[in-house]
C-alpha positions as CSV (number, residue, x, y, z in Angstrom):
1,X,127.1,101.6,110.6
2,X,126.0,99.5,114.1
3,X,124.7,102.7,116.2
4,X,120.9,103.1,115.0
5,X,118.5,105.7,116.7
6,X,115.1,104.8,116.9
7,X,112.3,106.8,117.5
8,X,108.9,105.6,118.0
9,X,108.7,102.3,119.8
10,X,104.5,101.5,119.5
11,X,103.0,98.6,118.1
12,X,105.3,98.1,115.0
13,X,108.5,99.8,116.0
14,X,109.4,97.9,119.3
15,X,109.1,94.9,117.1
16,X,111.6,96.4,114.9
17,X,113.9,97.3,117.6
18,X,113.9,94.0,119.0
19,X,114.5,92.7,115.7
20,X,118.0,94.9,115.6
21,X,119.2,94.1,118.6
22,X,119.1,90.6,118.2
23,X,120.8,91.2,114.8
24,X,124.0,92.8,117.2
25,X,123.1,97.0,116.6
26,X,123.4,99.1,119.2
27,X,120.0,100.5,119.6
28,X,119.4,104.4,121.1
29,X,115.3,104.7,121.7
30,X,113.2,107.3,122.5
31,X,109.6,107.6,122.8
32,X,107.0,110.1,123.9
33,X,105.5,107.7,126.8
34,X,109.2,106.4,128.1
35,X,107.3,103.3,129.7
36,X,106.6,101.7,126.0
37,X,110.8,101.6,125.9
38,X,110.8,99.7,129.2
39,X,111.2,96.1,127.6
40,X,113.4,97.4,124.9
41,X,115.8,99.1,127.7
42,X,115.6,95.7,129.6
43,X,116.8,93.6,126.1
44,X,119.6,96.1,125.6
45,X,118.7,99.3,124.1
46,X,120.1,102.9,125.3
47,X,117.0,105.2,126.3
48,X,117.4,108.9,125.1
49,X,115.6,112.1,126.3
50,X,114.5,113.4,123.1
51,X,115.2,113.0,119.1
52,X,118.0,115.7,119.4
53,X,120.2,113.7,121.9
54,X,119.6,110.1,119.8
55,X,120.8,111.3,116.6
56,X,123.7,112.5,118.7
57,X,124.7,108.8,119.7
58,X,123.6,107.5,116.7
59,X,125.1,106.8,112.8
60,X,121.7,106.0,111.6
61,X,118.4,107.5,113.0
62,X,115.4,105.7,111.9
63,X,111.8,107.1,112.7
64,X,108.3,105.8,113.2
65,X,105.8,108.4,114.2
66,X,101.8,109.3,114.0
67,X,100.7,111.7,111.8
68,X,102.8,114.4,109.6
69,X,102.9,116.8,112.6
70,X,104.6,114.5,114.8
71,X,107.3,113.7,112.1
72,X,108.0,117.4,111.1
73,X,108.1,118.2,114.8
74,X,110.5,115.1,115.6
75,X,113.1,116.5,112.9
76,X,112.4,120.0,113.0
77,X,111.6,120.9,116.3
78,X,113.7,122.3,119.6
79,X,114.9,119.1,120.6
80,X,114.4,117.2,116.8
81,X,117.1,115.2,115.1
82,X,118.3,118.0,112.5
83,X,119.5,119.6,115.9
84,X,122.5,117.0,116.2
85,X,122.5,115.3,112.6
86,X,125.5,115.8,110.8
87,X,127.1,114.7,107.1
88,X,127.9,111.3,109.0
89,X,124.4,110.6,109.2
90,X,121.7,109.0,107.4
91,X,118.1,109.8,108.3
92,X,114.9,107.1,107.8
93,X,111.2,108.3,108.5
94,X,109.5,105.0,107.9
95,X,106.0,106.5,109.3
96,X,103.4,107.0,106.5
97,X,103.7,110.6,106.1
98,X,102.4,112.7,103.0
99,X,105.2,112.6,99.9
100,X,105.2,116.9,100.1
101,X,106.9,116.7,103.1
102,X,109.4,113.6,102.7
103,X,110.2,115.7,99.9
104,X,110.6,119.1,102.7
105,X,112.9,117.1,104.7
106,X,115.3,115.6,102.2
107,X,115.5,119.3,100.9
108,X,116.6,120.5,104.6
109,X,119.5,117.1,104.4
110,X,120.2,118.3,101.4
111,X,121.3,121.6,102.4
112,X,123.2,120.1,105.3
113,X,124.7,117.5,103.2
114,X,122.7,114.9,105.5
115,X,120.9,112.1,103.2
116,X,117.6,111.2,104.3
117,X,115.2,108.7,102.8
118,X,111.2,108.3,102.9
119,X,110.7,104.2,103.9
120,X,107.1,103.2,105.0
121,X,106.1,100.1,105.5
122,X,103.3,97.4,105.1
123,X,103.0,94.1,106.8
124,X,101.0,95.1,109.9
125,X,102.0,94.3,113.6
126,X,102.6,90.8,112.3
127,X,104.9,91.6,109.8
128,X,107.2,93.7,112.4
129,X,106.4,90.5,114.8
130,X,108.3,88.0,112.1
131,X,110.2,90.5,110.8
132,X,108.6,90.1,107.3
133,X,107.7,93.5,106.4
134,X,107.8,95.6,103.1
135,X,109.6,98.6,102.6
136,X,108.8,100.8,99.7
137,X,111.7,103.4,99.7
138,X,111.9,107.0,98.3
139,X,115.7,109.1,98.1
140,X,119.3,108.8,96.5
141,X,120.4,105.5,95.8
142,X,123.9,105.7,97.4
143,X,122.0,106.4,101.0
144,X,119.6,103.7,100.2
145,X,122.7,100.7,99.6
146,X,124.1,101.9,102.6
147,X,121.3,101.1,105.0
148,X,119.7,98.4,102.6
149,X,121.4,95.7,105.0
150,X,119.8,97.4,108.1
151,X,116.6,97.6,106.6
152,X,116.7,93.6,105.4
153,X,116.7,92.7,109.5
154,X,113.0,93.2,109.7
155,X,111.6,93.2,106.3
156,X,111.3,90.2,103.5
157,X,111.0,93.1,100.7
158,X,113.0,96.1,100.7
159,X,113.0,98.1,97.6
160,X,113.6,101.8,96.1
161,X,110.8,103.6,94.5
162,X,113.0,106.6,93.5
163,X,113.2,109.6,94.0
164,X,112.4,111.7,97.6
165,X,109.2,110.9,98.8
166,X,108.1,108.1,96.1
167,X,108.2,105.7,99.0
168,X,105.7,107.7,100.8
169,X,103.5,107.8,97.2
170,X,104.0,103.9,97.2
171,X,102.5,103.4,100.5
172,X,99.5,105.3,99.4
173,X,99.2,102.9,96.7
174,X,99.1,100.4,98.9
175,X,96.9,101.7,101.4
176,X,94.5,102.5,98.3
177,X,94.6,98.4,97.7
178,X,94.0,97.9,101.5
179,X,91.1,99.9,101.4
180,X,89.5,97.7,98.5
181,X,90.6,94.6,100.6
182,X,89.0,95.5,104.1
183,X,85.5,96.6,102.6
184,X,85.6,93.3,100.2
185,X,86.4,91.5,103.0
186,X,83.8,92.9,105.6
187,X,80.8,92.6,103.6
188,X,82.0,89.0,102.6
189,X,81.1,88.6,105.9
190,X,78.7,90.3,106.7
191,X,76.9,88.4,103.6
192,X,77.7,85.0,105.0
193,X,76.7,85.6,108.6
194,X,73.1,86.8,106.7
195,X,73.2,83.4,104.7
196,X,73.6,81.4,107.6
197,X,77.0,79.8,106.7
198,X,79.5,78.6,108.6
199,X,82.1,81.8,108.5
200,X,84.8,79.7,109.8
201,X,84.6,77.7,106.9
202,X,83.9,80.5,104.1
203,X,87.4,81.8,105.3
204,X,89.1,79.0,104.7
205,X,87.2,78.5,101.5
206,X,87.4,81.9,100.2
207,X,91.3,81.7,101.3
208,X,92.0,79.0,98.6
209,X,90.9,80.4,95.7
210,X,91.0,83.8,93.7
211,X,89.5,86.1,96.2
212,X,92.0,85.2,98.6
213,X,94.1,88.5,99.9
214,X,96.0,89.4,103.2
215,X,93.4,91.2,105.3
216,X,91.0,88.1,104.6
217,X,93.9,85.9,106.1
218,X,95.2,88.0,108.4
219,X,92.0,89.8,110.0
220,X,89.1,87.9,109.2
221,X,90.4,85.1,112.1
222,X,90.5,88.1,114.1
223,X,87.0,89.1,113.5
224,X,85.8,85.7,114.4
225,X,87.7,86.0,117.7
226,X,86.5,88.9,118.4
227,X,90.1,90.6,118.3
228,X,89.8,94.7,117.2
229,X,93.4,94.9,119.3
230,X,95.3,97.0,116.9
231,X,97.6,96.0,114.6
232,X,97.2,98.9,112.5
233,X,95.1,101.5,114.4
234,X,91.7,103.0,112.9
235,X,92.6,106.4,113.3
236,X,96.0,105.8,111.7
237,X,93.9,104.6,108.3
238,X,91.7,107.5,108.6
239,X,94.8,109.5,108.1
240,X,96.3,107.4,105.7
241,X,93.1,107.6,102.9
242,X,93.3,111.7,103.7
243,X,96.5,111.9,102.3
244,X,96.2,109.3,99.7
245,X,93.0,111.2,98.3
246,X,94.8,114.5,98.5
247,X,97.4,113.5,96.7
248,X,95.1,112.0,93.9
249,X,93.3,115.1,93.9
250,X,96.7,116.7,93.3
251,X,97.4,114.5,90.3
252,X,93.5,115.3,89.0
253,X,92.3,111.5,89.0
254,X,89.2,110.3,90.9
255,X,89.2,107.2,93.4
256,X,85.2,106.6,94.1
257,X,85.9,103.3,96.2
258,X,88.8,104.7,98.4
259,X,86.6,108.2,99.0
260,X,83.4,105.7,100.1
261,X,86.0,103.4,102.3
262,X,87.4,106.6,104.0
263,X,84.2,108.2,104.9
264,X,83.5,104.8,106.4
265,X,86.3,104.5,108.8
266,X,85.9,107.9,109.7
267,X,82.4,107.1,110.7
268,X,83.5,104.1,112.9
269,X,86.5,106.8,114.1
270,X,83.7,109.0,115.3
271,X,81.6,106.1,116.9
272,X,84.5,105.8,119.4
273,X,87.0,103.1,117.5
274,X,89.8,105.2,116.5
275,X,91.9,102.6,118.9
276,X,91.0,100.1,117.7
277,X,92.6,97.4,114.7
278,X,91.2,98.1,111.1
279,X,89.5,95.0,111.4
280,X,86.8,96.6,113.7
281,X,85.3,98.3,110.4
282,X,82.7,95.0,110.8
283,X,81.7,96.8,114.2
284,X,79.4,99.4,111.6
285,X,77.7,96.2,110.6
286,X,78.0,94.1,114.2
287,X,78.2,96.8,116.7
288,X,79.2,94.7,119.9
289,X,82.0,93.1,117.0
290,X,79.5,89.4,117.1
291,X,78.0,88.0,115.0
C-alpha cells in the first residue's frame, strides 16, 4: 500500500507527512486551513478538497484531528472518509480521541467490511520532527501488520494495545503520567527559582539522576528560553485529562493528582493560554513566563 491520505497537517502531522514522502509514499493531504499544506504540496504531496475525495485516491487514510467532534465529523460527515472508503481500505485516527468512539467507528468499518484502527501518539512536536514517536494501537491485528511498516516511518515504538479503542485508553494512560510529569516539573522550578539556584544547572542536575523524565528534558530548556510555542497545545491537554477522567470515572477509580493537574490547565486555558505549549503551565506561577 504506497497511496496514504492524510488529514490533518498542524504541528505534528506535517512532520509526519514529510516523514512519508521522503520514505517514497504518495501522499493525498487535506486540511481545514489549505495554507498549512502549502509546504507539503511544494515537497510533493497531492492537495484534496475534503476527507471524502482523499480516501478516494488513497489505499490508506490516516487522520490527525482536534477534538472528538472534529474526528466523528471527518469520517462521518457530508464530505467524510466513510463517503468513499471501501473493503480496499484501511482507516488510522491517530488523534487522541475518547476510546467510546474509536470503538463507534471501527463498528461502522466493520459493517462495511473497512478495518480501521485507533493509533495515538506521544512524542510531542519533536518526536514527529525526528520521526521518533510512539504509537500505542487499538483494532484487529491483520489491519494492524499491514500498516505496521507505514507506521515505523515516523515512530521508534509502534505497538498494539488490542482490541478497538485500547490505543485511545493507552494514550490516556499516558497523558495521566504526563500530567504527574509537568506539575513535578513546574514546581521543581518554581522551588529553585525561590531558592536562588542556578535553574540552568538544577536541570542538568536533576536530568542525571532519578527524577529525570521527558518533560524535564524536553520543556524545562524551553521554560528557561522563554519558549510556550506549542508543541503540544494547552487546550489540546485540557481535553485530553477530560476524557482520561471520564473514562476513570467509567471504570469507578479515583485519580486525585490528574483531577488537581486538569483544573490547573484549565485555569491557565481560561487566563488566555489555550495556544500555547504545555510548558506555559509555569506562566500560573511566572505570569510574563520569567523568572
Amino acid at each position: 500500500m504506497k497511496k496514504i491520505g492524510f488529514i490533518g497537517t498542524g504541528v505534528m502531522g506535517s512532520s509526519i507527512v514529510k516523514h512519508l514522502l521522503k520514505a517514497g509514499y504518495e501522499v493525498n493531504v487535506y486540511n481545514r486551513t489549505k495554507s498549512k499544506t502549502d509546504e507539503l504540496v511544494f515537497l510533493g504531496a497531492v492537495w484534496c478538497e475534503n476527507p471524502a475525495v482523499v480516501t478516494k485516491k488513497s489505499e490508506v487514510v490516516i487522520t490527525i484531528v482536534g477534538y472528538p467532534t472534529d474526528v466523528e465529523e471527518t469520517y462521518l460527515g457530508e464530505n467524510g472518509v466513510f463517503q468513499t472508503a471501501t473493503s480496499n481500505h484501511i482507516l488510522i485516527d491517530m488523534t487522541t480521541s475518547t476510546p467510546t468512539l474509536a470503538v463507534k467507528l471501527y463498528k461502522e468499518g466493520e459493517k462495511r467490511n473497512i478495518p480501521v484502527l485507533d493509533a495515538p501518539v506521544s512524542g510531542g512536536d519533536l518526536g514527529a520532527q525526528k520521526g521518533t514517536l510512539t504509537v500505542m494501537v487499538g483494532g484487529d491485528k491483520e489491519a494492524f501488520e499491514i500498516i505496521e511498516p507505514i507506521l515505523t516511518v515516523f515512530s521508534s515504538k509502534v505497538n498494539l494495545q488490542g482490541s478497538a479503542g485500547k490505543g485511545q485508553h493507552t494514550k490516556m494512560a499516558n497523558q495521566i503520567m504526563v500530567a504527574g510529569t509537568m506539575t513535578g516539573m513546574t514546581e521543581m522550578l518554581v522551588y529553585a527559582e525561590a531558592a536562588n539556584l542556578n535553574l540552568e544547572r538544577v536541570i542538568d542536575t536533576v536530568s542525571g539522576g532519578s527524577a529525570s523524565n521527558w518533560s524535564l528534558v524536553n520543556y524545562g530548556p524551553r521554560i528557561l528560553n522563554e519558549d510556550f510555542s506549542p508543541g503540544f497545545f494547552v487546550k489540546h491537554f485540557v481535553k485530553d485529562l477530560k476524557i482520561a477522567l471520564n473514562e476513570a470515572n467509567k471504570m469507578n477509580i479515583d485519580l486525585p493528582f490528574t483531577a488537581l493537574a486538569q483544573q490547573l490547565y484549565e485555569r491557565l486555558e481560561t487566563e488566555g493560554y489555550a495556544n500555547d505549549g504545555t510548558q506555559a503551565f509555569i506562566k500560573l506561577w511566572w505570569p510574563e513566563g520569567k523568572r
